[in-house]
N, C-alpha and C positions, 0 to 999 in steps of 0.2 A: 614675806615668806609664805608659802602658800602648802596647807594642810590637806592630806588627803582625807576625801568622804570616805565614815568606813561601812564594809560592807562586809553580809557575814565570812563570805569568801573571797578572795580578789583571782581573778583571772590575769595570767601574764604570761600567755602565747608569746608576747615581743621577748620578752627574755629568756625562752626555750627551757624555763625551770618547770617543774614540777610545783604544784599547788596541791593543798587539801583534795580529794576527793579528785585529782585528774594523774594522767598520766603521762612521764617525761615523753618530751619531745626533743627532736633534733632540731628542729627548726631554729634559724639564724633569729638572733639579737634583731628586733624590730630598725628599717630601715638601712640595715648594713650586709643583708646578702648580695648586692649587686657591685659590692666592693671589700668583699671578704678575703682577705689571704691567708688566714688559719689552717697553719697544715694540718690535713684530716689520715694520716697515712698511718698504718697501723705501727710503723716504725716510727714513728713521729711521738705517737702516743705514748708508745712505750717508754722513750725515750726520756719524754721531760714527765714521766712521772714517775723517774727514779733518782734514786743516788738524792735524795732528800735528807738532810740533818732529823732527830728524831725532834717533835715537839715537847718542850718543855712547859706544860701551862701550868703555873706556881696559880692557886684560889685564893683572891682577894680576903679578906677581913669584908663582913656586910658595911656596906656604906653606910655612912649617917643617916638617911633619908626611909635606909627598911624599914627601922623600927615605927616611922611613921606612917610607911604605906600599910604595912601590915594591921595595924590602927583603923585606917580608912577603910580597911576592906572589912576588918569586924563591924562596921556601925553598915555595910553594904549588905554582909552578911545578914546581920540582924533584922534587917529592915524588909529581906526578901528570903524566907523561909523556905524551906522547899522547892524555890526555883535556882533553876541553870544559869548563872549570868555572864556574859562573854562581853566586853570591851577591846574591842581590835585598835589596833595603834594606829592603821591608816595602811595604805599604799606611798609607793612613789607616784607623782601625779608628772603627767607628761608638761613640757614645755616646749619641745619641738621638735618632731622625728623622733631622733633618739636621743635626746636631751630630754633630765626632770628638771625640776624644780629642788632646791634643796632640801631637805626630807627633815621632817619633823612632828612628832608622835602626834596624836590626839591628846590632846590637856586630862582629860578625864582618864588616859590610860597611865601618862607618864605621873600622873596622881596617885595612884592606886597600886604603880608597879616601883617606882620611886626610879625609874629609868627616865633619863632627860636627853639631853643631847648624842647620846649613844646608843639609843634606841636600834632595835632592828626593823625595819619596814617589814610589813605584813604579820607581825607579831600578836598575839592572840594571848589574853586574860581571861581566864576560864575560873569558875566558881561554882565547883561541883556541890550539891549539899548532901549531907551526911544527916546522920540521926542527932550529932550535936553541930550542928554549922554549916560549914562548907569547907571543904579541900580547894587549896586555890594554887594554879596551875598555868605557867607560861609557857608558849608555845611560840615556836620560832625554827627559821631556816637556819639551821646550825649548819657551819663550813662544812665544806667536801672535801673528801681525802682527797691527795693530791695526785693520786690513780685515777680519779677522776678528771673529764675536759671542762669542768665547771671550774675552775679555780684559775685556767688558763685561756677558755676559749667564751665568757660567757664576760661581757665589759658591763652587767651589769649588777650581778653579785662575786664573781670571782676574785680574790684575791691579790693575781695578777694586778688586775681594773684599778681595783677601792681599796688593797689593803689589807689590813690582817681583821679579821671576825673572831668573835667571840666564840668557846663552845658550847656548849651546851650545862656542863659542869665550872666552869667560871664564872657564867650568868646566873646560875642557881648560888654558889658563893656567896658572891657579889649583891646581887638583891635581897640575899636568904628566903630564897622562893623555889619551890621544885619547877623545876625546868621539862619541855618534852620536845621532841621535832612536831615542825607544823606538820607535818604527813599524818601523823596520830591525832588531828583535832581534828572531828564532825562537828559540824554544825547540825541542829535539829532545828525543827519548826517550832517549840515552844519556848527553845533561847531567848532571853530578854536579853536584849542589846542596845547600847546606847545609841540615839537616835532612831531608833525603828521602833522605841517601845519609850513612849512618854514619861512613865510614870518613873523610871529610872533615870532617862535623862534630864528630869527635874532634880533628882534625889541627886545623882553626882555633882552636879551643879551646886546644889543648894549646899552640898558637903565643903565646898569650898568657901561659902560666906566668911566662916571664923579663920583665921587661920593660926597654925599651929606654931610654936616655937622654933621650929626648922624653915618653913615657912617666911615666917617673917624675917629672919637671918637672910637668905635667901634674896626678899625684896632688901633689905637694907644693902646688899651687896651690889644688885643690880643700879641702886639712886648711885652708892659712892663711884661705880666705873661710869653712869651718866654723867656725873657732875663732869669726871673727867675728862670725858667727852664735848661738855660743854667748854671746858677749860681749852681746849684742842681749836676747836672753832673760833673765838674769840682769839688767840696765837697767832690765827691765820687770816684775818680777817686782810688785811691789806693786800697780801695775793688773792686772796676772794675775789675783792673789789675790784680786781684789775682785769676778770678775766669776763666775757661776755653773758658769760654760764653761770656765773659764781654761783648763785645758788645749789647746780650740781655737786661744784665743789664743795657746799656745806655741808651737803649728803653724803659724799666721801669723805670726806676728813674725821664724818661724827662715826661710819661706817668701818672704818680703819680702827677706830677706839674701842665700837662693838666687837671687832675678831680680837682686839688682842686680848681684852680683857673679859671677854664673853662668847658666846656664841653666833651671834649675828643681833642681829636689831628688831627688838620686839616687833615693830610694826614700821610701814611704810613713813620713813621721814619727811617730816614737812618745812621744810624751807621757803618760810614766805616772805618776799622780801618787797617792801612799797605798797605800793597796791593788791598783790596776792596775797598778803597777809588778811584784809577783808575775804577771800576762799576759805572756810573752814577748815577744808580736807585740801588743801592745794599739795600735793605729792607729784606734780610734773616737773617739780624744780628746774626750769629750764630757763630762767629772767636771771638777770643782772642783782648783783647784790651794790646799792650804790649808794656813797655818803652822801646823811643829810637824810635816809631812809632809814625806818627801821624795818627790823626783820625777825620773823617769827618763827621761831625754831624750836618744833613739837618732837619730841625723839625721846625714846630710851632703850637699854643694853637688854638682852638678854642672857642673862648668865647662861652656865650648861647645866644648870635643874633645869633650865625652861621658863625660871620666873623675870618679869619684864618689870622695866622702872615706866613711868610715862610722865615728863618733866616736860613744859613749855617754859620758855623766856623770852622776851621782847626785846629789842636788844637796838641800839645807836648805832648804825654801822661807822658813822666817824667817832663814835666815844662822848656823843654829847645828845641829849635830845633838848630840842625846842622846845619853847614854853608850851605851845597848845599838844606837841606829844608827851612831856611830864604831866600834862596835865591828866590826857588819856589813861596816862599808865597809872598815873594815883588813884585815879578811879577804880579802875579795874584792882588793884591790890588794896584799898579802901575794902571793896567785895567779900574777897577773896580773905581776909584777913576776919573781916564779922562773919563770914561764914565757920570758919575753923574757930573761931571764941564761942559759938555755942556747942559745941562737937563734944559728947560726952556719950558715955552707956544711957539709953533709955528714951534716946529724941528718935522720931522720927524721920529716915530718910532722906525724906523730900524736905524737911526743914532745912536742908544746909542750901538748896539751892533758893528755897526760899527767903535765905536771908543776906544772901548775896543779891537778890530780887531788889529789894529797898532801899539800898545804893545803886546799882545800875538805874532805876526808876530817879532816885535823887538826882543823880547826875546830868540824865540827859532831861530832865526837866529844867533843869537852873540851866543846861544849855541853848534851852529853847528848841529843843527839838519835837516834842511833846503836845499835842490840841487839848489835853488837860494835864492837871496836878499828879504829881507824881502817887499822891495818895489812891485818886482817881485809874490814875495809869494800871495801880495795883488790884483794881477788883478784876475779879475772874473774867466780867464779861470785857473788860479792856483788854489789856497787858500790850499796851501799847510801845512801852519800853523794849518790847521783846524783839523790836523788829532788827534791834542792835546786836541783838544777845540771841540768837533762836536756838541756841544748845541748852543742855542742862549744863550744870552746874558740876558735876558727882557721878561717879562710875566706879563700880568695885572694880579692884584691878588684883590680879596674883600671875596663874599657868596664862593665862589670858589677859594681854590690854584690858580688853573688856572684860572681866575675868564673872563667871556665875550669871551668862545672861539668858540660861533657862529657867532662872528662878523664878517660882512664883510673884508676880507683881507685890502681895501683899508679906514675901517675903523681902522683898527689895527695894520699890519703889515707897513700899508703902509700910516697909517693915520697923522694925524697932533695931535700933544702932546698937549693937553688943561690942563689949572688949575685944579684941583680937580681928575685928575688922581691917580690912586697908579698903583704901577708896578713894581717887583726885578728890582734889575743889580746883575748877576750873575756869573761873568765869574770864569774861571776855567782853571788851566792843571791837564793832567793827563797823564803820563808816565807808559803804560802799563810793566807789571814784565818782557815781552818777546819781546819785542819791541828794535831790532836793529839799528834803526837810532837813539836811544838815547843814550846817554854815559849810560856807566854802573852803576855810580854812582848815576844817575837820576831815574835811574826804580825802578819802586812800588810805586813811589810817587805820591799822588793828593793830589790836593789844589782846593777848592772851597771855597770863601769869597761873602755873598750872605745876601743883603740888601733890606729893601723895602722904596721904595722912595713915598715921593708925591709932585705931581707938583703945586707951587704955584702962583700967578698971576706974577710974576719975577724972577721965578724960581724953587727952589728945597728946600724940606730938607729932608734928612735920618733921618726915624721914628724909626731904629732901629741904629742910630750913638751911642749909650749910648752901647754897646757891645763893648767892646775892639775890635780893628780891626788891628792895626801895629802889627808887630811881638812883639815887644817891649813889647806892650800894651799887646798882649798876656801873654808872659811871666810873668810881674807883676800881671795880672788878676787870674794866676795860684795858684801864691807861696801867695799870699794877704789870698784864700779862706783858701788856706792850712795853712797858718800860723792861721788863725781867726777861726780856725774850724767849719766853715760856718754854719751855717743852716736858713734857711727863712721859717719853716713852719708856 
């Protein structure tokens, strides 16, 4: 899904709306005045913009998430005394013509406003400061009376087009945040805005490291509609198998899972199956899923906060792996498994991929792949094991896959692991199809086993440990669906 860059104003001549600081235009919907039939007759207008039922808009109860946004913005407050601070939620970003991209807020806005998947494009977080704080203040294109040709003639916010919009007093409700039209928001030259001004784009970011009790409710939601997700694929594997694509199909079928039970899919799915599972990022899912292969299946849900699971599994596509693929895969969950038993408040970051390091290193040294000892493998100036493994290990995940990756290095790569963290352990081999220092038998294989953790005041627990994870546990996870002829919708 794809975010728009935000910027202090956004221009949108193609949608003949009015913007901050311009003024309405006539001008056709971008790419659609040379095949317009919208009667423009003054009789016409009149017309369909009567005899309309009156609106009833009944104001929510604040949603669970205000009382947290409202939170986030005091420690924003705090931190930026005296200045202006504005966080825009993004644009629609084109895709072609007059096609977008599906629309989805800036993570740092839908943080701060507790607005997720219902967000308004072009919406605007303003942070006025006062003598005690800041007044904090959403801005947005609230609907058009229906006198107006915006709601009928305009396929890009109208009504008509997309549906019913919020007003301006439901949104204020609903978030418990004062509300204004974007036409009352300036922008000034000394606004701090995320992305245009560092030292804020660090601070949001970095405000995401802990996460808060709504928060992590939130990620636990998004692993259990993953799992079921996962559970969806593995149901369908035999029509997979059958079709040239199949990998497509694993993208749709996990895709189907993400709308019903979320809002779309964190991130771009990765369906690797045979040989493309050695691709790290392989998302052109466009190969065969075929027994006797395993396949590599990186995905997770986005709920409608916004927040993403990010779950890999390995997987038999006939329900059985090979000795030298159990083999792989114990390795890699070997890793995986010593990296999360040291995982507690007070370690070091970088220690969890480092100790997934000292197995991946074990491994492929006892498998001969190695010109020295795995001890050897492991000093800085080698890491010769790496050439299996070139990812890390650990990634903070929440609004973002990758969630907090303006933080400072020595807050994150290099920081200190506190309670309320979430973050994979991911580790991996991958034995490229053409790759001579590996025995024969090993090439085309990957294995990625890819969990998300949260750190708790003494420790850990894997939010997504309910996914089968041993080979074992695989296998019976397999032949359980198949024998039960699955279905969870």
């Amino acid at each position: 899904m794809q975010t728009a860059r935000n910027t202090p104003t956004t221009t949108s001549t193609s949608t003949g709306v009015a913007r901050a600081g311009e003024e309405t235009t006539s001008e056709e919907p971008r790419g659609t005045s040379n095949r317009s039939t919208t009667p423009a007759s003054t009789q016409f207008q009149e017309f369909i913009g009567s005899q309309w039922a009156d609106r009833v808009d009944e104001l929510p109860a604040p949603r669970e998430q205000a009382r947290y946004a409202a939170e986030r913005r005091a420690r924003i407050s705090a931190a930026f005394p005296g200045k202006r601070v504005v966080i825009n939620a993004g644009a629609l970003k084109q895709r072609s013509n007059d096609t977008d991209y599906p629309y989805r807020a800036h993570s740092a806005f839908s943080h701060l406003t507790g607005w997720g998947s219902d967000s308004e494009p072009d919406a605007v977080l303003v942070l006025d400061p006062t003598d005690n704080g800041h007044d904090a203040t959403l801005y947005f294109r609230e609907r058009a009376d229906r006198t107006s040709n915006e709601f009928y003639a305009n396929p890009a916010i109208g009504e008509f087009w997309i549906g019913a919009r919020p007003s301006l007093a439901q949104v204020a409700a609903d978030l418990d945040l004062a509300t204004d039209h974007i036409d009352r928001f300036e922008a000034t030259d000394a606004d701090l805005m995320v992305e245009q001004d560092d030292e804020l784009t660090t601070f949001v970011s970095e405000l995401r490291l802990v996460k808060d009790e709504f928060e992590i409710a939130q990620l636990r939601l998004a692993v259990d509609a993953t799992a079921r997700g996962f559970d969806d694929v593995i149901a369908d594997l035999p029509r997979i198998s059958a079709h040239e694509r199949g990998e497509r199909a694993v993208e749709g079928v996990f895709y189907t899972r993400a709308r019903l039970d979320g809002n779309a899919v964190g991130y771009d799915t990765i369906a690797a199956s045979g040989a493309h599972a050695c691709i790290l990022h392989w998302t052109r899912n466009d190969g065969p899923v075929t027994p006797g292969d395993l396949i590599l299946l990186d995905a997770g849900v986005e709920v409608d906060s916004l927040y993403t699971a990010d779950i890999t599994r390995t997987l038999p596509v006939n329900g059985r792996f090979t000795p030298v693929q159990r083999a792989v895969y114990e390795a890699v969950r070997e890793a995986a498994d010593a990296a999360l038993a040291i995982v507690r408040p007070g370690i070091i970051f970088h220690d969890v991929h480092a100790e997934a390091m000292k197995v991946i290193a074990k491994h492929t040294a006892q498998w001969g792949m190695l010109p020295v000892s795995a001890e050897e493998s492991l000093e800085a100036s080698n890491q010769f094991h790496r050439r299996y493994m070139v990812h890390g290990t650990s990634h903070h995940l929440g609004l973002d896959v990758h969630d907090c990756a303006a933080a400072r290095r020595d807050m994150y790569h290099d920081g200190e692991v506190k309670a309320g963290m979430v973050f994979t352990i991911e580790p991996g081999l991958y034995f490229q199809p053409d790759d001579l220092t590996v025995p024969e038998e090993f090439r085309g294989i990957g294995v990625r086993i890819e969990d998300d953790i949260l750190v708790t005041d003494d420790g850990a627990v894997n939010l997504s440990a309910g996914i089968p994870r041993t080979a074992d546990e695989v296998e019976a996870w397999i032949a359980r669906l198949h024998r039960a002829g699955y279905s969870s919708v």
